[in-house]
mmCIF file of the C-alpha atoms, coordinates in Angstrom:
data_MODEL
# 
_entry.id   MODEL 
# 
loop_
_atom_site.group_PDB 
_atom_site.id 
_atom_site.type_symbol 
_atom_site.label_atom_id 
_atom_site.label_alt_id 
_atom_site.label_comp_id 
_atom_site.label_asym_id 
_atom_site.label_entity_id 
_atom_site.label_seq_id 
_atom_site.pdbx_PDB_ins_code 
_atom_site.Cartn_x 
_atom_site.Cartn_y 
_atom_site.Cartn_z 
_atom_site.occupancy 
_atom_site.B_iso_or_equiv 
_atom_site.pdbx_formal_charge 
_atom_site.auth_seq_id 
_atom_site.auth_comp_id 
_atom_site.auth_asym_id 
_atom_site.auth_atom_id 
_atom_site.pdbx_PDB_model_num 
ATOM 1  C CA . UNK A 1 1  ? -19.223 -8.363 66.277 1.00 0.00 ? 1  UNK A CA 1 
ATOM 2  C CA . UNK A 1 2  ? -22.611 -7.197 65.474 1.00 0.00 ? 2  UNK A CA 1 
ATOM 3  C CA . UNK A 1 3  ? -22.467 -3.491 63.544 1.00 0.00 ? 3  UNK A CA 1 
ATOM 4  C CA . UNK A 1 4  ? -24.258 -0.205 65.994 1.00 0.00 ? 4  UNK A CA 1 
ATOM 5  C CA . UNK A 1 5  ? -28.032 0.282  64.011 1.00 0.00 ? 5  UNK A CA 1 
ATOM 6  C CA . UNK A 1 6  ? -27.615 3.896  65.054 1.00 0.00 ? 6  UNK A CA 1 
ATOM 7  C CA . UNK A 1 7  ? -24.168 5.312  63.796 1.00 0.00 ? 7  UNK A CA 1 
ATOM 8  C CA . UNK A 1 8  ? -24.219 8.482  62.202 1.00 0.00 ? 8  UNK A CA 1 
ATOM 9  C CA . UNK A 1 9  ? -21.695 9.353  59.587 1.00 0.00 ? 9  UNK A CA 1 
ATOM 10 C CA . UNK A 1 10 ? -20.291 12.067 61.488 1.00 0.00 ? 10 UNK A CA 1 
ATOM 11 C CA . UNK A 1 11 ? -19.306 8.970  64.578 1.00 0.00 ? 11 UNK A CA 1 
ATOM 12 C CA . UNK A 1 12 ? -18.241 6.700  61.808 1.00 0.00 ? 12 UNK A CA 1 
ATOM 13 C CA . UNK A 1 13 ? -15.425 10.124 60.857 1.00 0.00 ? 13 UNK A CA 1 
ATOM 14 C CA . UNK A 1 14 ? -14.816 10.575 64.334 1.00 0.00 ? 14 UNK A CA 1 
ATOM 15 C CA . UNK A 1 15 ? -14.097 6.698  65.493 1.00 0.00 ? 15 UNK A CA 1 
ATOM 16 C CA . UNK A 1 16 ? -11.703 6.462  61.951 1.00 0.00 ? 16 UNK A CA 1 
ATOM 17 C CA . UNK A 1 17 ? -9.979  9.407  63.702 1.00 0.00 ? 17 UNK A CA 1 
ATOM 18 C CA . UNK A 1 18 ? -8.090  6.420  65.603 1.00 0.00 ? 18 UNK A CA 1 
ATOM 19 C CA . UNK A 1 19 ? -6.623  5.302  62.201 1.00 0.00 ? 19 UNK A CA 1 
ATOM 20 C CA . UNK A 1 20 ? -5.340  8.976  60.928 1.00 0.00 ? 20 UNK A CA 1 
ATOM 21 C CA . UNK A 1 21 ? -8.540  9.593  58.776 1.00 0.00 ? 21 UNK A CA 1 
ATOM 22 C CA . UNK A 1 22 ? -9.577  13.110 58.630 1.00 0.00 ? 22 UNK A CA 1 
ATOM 23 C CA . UNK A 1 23 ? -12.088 14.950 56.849 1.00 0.00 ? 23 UNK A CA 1 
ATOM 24 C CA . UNK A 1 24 ? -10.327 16.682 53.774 1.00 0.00 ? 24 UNK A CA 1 
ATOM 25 C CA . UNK A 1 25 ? -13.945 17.134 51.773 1.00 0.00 ? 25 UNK A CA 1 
ATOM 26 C CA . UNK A 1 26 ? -17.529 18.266 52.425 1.00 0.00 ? 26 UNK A CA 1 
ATOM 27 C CA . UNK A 1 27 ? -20.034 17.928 49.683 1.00 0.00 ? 27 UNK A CA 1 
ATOM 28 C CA . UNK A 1 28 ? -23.538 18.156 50.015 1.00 0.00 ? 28 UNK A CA 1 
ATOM 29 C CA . UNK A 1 29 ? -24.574 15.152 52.295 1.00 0.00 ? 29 UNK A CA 1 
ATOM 30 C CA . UNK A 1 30 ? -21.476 13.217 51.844 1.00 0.00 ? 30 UNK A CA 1 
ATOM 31 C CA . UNK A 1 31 ? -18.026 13.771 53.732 1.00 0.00 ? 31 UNK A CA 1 
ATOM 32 C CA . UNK A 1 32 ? -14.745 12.461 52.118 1.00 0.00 ? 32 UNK A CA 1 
ATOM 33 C CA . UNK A 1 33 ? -12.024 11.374 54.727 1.00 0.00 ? 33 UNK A CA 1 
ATOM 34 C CA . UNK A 1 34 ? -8.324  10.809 53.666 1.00 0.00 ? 34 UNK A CA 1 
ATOM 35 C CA . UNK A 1 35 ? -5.325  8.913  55.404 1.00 0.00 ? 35 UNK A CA 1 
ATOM 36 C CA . UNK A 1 36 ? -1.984  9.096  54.628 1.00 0.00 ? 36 UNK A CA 1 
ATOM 37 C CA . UNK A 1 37 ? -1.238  5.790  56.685 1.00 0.00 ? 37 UNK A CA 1 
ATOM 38 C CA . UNK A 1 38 ? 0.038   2.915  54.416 1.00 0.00 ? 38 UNK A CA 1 
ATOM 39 C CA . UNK A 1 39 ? -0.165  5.011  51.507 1.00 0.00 ? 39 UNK A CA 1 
ATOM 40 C CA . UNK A 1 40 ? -2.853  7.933  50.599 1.00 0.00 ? 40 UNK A CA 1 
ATOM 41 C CA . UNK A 1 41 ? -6.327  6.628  50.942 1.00 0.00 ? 41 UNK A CA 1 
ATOM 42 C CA . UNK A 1 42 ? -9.526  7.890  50.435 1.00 0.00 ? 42 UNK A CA 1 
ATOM 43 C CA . UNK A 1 43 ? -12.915 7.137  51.159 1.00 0.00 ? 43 UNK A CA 1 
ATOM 44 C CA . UNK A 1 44 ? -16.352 8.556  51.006 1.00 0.00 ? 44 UNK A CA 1 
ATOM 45 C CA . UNK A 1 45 ? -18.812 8.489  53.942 1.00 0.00 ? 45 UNK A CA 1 
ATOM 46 C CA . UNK A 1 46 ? -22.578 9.897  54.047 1.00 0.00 ? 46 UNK A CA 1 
ATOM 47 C CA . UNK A 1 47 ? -23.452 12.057 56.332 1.00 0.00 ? 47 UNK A CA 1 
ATOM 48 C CA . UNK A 1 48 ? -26.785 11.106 57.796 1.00 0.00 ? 48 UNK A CA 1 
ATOM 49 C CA . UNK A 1 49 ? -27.984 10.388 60.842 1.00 0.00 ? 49 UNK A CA 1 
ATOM 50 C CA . UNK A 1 50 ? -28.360 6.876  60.656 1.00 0.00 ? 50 UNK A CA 1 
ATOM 51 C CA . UNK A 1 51 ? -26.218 5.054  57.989 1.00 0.00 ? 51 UNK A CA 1 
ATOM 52 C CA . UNK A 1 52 ? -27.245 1.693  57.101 1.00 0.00 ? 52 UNK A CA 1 
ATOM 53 C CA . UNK A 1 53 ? -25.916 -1.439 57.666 1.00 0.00 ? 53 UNK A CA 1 
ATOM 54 C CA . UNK A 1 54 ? -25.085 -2.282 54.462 1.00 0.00 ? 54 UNK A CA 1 
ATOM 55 C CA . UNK A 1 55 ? -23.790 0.442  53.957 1.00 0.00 ? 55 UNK A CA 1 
ATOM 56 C CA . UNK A 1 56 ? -21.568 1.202  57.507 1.00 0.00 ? 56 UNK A CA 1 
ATOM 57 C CA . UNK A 1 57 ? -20.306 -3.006 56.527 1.00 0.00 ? 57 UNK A CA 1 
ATOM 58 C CA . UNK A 1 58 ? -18.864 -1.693 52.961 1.00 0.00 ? 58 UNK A CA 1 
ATOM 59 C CA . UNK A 1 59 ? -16.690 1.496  54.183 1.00 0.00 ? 59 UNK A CA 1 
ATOM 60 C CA . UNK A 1 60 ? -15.434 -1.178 57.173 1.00 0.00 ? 60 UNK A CA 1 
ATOM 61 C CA . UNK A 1 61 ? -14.209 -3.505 54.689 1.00 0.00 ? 61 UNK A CA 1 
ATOM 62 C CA . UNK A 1 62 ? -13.207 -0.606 52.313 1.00 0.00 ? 62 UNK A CA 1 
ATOM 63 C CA . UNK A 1 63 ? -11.022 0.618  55.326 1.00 0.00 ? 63 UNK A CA 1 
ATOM 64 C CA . UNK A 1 64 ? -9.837  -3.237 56.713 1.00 0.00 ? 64 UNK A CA 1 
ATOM 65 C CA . UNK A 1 65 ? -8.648  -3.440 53.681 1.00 0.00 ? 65 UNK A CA 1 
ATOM 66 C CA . UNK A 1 66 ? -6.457  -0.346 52.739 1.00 0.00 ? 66 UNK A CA 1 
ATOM 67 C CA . UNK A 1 67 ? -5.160  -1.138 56.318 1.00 0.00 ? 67 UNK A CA 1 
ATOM 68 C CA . UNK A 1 68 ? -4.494  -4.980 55.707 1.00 0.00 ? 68 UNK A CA 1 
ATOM 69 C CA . UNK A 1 69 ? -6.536  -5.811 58.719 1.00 0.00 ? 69 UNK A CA 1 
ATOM 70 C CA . UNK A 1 70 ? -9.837  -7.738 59.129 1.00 0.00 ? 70 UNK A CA 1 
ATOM 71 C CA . UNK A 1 71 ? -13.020 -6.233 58.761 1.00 0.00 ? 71 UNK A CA 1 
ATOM 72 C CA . UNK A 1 72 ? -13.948 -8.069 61.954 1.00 0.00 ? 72 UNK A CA 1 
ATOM 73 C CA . UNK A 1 73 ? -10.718 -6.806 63.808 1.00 0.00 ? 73 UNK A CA 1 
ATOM 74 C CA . UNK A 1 74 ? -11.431 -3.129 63.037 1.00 0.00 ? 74 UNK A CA 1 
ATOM 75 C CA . UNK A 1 75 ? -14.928 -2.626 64.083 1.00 0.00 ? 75 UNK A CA 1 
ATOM 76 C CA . UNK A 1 76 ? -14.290 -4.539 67.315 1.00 0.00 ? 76 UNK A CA 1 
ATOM 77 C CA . UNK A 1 77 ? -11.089 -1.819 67.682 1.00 0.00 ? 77 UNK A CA 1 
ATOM 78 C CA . UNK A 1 78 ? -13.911 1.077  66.774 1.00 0.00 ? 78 UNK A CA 1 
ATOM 79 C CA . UNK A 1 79 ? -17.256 0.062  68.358 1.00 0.00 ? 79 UNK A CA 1 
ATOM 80 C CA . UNK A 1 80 ? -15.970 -2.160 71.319 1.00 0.00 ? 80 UNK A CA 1 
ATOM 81 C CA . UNK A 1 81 ? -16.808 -0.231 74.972 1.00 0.00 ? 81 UNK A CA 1 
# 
């Protein structure tokens, strides 16, 4: 599945919603969203108004992994229509 160009961080929080992430942290330009499913994770997301590519691809397979799931698998689960 090709990655949205236009995903803010503030969507990325809000689609991770679906897997128990919530925001726990705000600091400066950066937002910090925990789970407690599968264990306590953490991970940190900017928040600008465009993230890049690069950099949306790392949190995915930051996230696909904590979760045991493919990186492929979860974005079609959080960008599919």
């Amino acid at each position: 599945m090709r990655l949205p160009r236009d995903l803010s961080g503030r969507d990325l929080a809000l689609a991770l919603r679906r897997f128990d992430y919530e925001i726990t942290r705000e600091s400066g330009s950066h937002l910090r969203l925990t789970t407690g499913r599968g264990g306590r994770h953490h991970v940190t997301i900017p928040d600008h108004a465009s993230l890049r590519v690069g950099t949306l691809s790392s949190i995915l397979s930051e996230v696909a992994s904590h979760l045991g799931i493919d990186r492929e698998d979860l974005a079609t689960t959080l960008f599919s229509r």
